[in-house]
N, C-alpha and C positions, 0 to 999 in steps of 0.2 A: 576771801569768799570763793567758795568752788563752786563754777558754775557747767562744768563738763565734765561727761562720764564718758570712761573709752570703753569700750566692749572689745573684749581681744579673748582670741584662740589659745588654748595651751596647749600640750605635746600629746594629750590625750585625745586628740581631734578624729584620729582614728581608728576609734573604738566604733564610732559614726559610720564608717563608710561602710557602701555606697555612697551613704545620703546627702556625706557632703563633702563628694567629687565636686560637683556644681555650685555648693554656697557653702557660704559660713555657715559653720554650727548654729551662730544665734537665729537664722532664718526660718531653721527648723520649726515645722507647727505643733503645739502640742496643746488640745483645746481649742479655742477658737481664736487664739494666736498664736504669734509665732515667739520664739525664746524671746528676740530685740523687742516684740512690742510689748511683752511683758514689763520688762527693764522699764520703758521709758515712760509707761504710764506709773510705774511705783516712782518716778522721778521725773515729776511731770516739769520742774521748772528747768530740768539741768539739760543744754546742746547736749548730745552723741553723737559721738566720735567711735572710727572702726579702728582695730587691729587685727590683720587677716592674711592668710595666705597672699606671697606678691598676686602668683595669678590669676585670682578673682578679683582681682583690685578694680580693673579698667570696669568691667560687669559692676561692680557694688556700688558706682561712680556713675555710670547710667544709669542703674536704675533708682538711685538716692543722689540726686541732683543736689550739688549744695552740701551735701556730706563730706567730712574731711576723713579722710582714706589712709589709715598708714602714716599718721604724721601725728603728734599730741601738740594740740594746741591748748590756749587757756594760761591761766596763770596759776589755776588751781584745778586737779583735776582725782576723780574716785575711778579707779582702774575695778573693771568686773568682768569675773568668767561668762564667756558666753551659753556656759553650760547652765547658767543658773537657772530653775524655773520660778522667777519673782514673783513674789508674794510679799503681804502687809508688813507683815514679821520681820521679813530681809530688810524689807526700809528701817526700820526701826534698829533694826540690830546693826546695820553698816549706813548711817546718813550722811547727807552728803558736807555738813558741816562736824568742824572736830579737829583734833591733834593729825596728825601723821599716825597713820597706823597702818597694821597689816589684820590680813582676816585669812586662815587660813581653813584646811580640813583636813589634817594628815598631814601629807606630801602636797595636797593640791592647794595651788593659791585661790583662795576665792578671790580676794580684793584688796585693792590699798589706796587708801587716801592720802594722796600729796598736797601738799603747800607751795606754795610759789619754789623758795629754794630747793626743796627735796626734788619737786617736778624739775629742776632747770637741771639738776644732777643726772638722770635718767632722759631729757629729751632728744631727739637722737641718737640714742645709744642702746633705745629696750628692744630685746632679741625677739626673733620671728613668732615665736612662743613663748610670752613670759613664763618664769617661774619663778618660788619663796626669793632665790637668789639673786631677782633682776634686782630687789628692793632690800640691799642689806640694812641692817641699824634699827629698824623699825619695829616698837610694840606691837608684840603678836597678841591675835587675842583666837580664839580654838571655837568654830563653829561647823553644826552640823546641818547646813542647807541642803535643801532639795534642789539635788542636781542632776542632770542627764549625762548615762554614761554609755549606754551600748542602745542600740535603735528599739528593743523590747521598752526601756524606761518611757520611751513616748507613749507606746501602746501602754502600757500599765498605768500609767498618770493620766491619760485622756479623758478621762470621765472625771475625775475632780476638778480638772482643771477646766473643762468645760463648765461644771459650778460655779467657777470660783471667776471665772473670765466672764460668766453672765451678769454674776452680780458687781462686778467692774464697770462692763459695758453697758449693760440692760437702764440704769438708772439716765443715761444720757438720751435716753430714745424717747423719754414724756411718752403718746401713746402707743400702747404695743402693737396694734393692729392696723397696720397701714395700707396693707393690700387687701385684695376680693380674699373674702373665702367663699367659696359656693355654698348653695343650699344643697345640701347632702353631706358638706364633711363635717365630721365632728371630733371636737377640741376636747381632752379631758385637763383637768384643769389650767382653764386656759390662761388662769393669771400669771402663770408659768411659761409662758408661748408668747414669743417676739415674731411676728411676720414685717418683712419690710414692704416700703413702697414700690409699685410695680408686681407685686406679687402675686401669684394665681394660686391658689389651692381648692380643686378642683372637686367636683363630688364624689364619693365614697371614701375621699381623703378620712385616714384617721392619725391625727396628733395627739398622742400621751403625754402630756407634761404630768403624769400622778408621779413618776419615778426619777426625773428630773426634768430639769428644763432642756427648753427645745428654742433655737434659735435660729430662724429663717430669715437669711438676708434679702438685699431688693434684686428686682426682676427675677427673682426665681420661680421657674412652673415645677407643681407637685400634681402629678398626673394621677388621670382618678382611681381610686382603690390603692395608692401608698399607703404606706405604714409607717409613721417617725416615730421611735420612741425613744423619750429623753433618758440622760442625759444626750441630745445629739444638734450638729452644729452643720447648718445647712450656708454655703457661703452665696454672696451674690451670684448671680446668673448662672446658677445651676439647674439642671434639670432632672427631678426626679423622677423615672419611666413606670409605665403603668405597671399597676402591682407591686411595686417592688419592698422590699421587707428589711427597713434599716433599722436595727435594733438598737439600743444603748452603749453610750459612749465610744459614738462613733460621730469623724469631723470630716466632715465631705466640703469641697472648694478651699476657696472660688472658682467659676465657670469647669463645672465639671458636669459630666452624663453619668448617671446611676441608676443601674436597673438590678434584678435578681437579690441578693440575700446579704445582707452587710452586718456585719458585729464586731465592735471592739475595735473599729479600725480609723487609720489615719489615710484620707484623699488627698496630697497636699493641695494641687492648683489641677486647672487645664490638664485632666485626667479623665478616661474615661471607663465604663465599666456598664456599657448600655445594658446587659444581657442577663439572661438566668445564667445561675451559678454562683457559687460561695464565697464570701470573701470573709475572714475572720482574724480577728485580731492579729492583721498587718500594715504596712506601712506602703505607700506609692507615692513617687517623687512626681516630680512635674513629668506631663508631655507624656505620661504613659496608656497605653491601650490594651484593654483585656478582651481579647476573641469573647464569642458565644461560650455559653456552657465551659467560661475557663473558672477552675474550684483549686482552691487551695484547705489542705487540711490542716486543723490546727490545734489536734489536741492527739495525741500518740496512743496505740491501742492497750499500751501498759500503763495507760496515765503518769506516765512519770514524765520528770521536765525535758525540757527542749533543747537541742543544743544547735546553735548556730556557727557557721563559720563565719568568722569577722576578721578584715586583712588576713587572710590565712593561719588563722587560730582559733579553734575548736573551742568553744566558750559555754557553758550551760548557763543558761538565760535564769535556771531559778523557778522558771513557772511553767506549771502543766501545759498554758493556753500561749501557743505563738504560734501566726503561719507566717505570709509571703514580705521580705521584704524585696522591693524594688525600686532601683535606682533612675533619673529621669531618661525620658527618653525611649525607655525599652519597650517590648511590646509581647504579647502569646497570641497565638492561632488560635481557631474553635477548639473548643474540648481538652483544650490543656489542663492537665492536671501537675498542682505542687504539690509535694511532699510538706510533712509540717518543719516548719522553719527553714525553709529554703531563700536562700539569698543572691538573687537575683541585681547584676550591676548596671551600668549605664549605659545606654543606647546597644538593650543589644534581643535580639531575636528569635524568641522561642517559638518550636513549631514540632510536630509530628506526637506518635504515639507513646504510652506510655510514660512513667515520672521525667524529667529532665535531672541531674546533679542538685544537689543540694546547695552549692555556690555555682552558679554560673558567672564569669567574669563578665568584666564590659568588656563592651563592642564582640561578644559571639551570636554565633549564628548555629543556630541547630537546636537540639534536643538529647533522648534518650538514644539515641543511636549516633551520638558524636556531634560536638564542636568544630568550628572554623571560625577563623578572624571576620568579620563582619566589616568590609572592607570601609576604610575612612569617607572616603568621595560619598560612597551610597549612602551610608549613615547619613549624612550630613546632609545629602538630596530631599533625604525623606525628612527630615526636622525642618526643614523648607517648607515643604508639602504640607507637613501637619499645621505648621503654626501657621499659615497660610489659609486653611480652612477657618482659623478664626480670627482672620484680618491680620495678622499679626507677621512682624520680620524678624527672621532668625539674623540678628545682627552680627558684625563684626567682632563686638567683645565675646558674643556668645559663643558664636564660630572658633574664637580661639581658647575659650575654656574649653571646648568640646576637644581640641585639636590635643589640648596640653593634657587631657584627661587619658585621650589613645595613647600616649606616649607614656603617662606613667602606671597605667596599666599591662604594659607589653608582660612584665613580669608574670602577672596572674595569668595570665591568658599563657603562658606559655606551658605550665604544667595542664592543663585542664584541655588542651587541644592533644596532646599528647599522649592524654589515656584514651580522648576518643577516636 
């Protein structure tokens, strides 16, 4: 009997980054969860187990207490891409009982399910990145999953999967309306509208569920004259600012601040964006902070697609519609303006006039008028400071993802301070 699923990274992990300097791929949010909580609700009876970068191990170990880290345990166990974004279908198509087999897509391994013996063959010995070949011998079978490969597939998939994560989750909650609504907002089709407990929605609040649903977690305040319109995914202890204008298929939190103009976009955690100004179909990692009147554009005046630089390769996204992505940590000044699809890394600091680079590495500092190294100590001062304002400690493990991130970064930061 197999009763553990390992979730592990493959070699295409950095296709991702920024985003995940800081965490596994599977952490990633897309909807109103993350990759891993996908998985484990499509497989609700089987432990998960990680396989991940060594350096995020000490981190993934704190914060998943009781999680085995980099090690296969079990006597039977279903290996799966962290990239997968799981769904009904996946269960069915790869379960967790069956022969030995392999699931592949191409070149990429989706999955393999071991047996006692096959698992004992491979434990201790499967490489940092599995691949087709960690698992020789094994019946292939050819599938074509929905999988995440460059940081735009979040954004493009957010809105169904906020659907589809609703009607997962929404069924467990019995009645929908747990917090105040005030007399003055109004719900359009509210059978479609989950408010949690603790929750304010204040007057001239207006919620759209006509065009999907909308899913407001607990203690969250929706300040008066907001606008949510679904699909969108409001997480616990968020704050939505007065007026502010979140359109569809857009996942804001947990505990995050959101004011001014939102579409299409991915909040992950403890981010903020109090202010007027545009945010459009982009991504922000944890622990990030957008100045006043900072606007990102995200649609090019030729209409044609987007192209972003990823690990330092010029990539076309495919799609008219992509603005800002950015990595944890980082932060813009008033009135910053991005370019469309500019990619923005980890812990680093944008400021002054005019566009900034369309990749800005981590840990700089500057703008349109030139980069510099964003020196380690201060970095780190300020991630203090910020998680600090909300109770919270920049611990030891995190300290040292952060430390191992400056270091394998030095490379990118070295051409991009060079031209400025």
């Amino acid at each position: 009997m197999i009763d553990r699923i390992c979730v592990f990274e493959d070699q295409y992990f950095r296709r991702l980054l920024p985003l995940v300097y800081t965490r596994p791929v599977c952490d990633l949010r897309c909807g109103m969860l993350t990759l891993r909580e996908k998985i484990q609700r499509r497989y609700p009876t089987a432990t998960m187990q990680l396989h991940i970068r060594p350096y995020l191990a000490d981190l993934l170990m704190e914060q998943n207490p009781g999680t085995t880290v980099n090690k296969v345990e079990g006597r039977g166990c279903l290996f799966l891409n962290g990239r997968l974004v799981a769904s009904e279908e996946l269960s069915r198509q790869i379960p967790l009982e069956g022969p030995d087999a392999l699931y592949t897509s191409g070149d990429v391994l989706v999955a393999a399910r071991l047996g006692p013996g096959s698992l004992d063959a491979v434990r201790g010995r499967l490489p940092e990145f599995p691949a087709i070949s960690a698992f020789p011998g094994l019946p292939k079978t050819e599938l074509s999953p929905k999988m995440v490969t460059y940081p735009w597939d979040l954004v493009n998939f957010n809105g169904t999967e906020i659907v589809s994560d609703f009607g997962l989750v929404a069924p467990e909650r019995g009645q929908k309306m747990r917090g105040t609504v005030y007399e003055g907002a109004h719900l359009i089709n509210p059978g479609n509208i989950v408010i949690g407990e603790g929750t304010k929605v204040k007057p001239g609040v207006v919620l759209d569920g006509e065009t999907g649903p909308i899913w407001i977690g607990n203690n969250v305040t929706v300040f008066p004259n907001a606008v949510i319109e679904g699909p969108a995914f409001i997480g616990d202890r968020c704050l939505i600012k007065v007026g502010a204008k979140i359109y569809g298929n857009t996942s804001i939190g947990p505990v995050c601040k959101v004011g001014g103009e939102v579409e299409g976009a991915v909040i992950h955690s403890f981010s903020s964006k109090q202010h007027d100004g545009f945010l459009g179909h982009a991504y922000l990692g944890m622990w990030v902070n957008l100045g006043a009147d900072t606007n990102n554009s995200d649609l090019k005046n030729n209409y044609g697609n987007v192209k972003l630089v990823i690990d330092g390769e010029t990539v076309d996204s495919g799609s008219m519609f992509m603005g800002l992505v950015m990595g944890d940590h980082s932060k813009s000044s008033i009135n910053s303006m991005f370019n469309t699809g500019t990619v923005v890394g980890v812990s680093s600091n944008v400021f002054g006039t005019g566009f900034p680079p369309k990749s800005v590495p981590s840990f700089a500092w500057g703008g349109a008028e030139g980069l510099k190294t964003y020196d380690l100590e201060r970095a780190l001062e300020v991630a203090r400071r910020v998680m600090g304002r909300r109770n919270m400690v920049l611990s030891p493990a995190e300290e040292k993802v952060l430390r191992v991130v400056f270091d394998l970064t030095q490379k990118e930061r070295a051409p991009a301070l060079s031209a400025g």
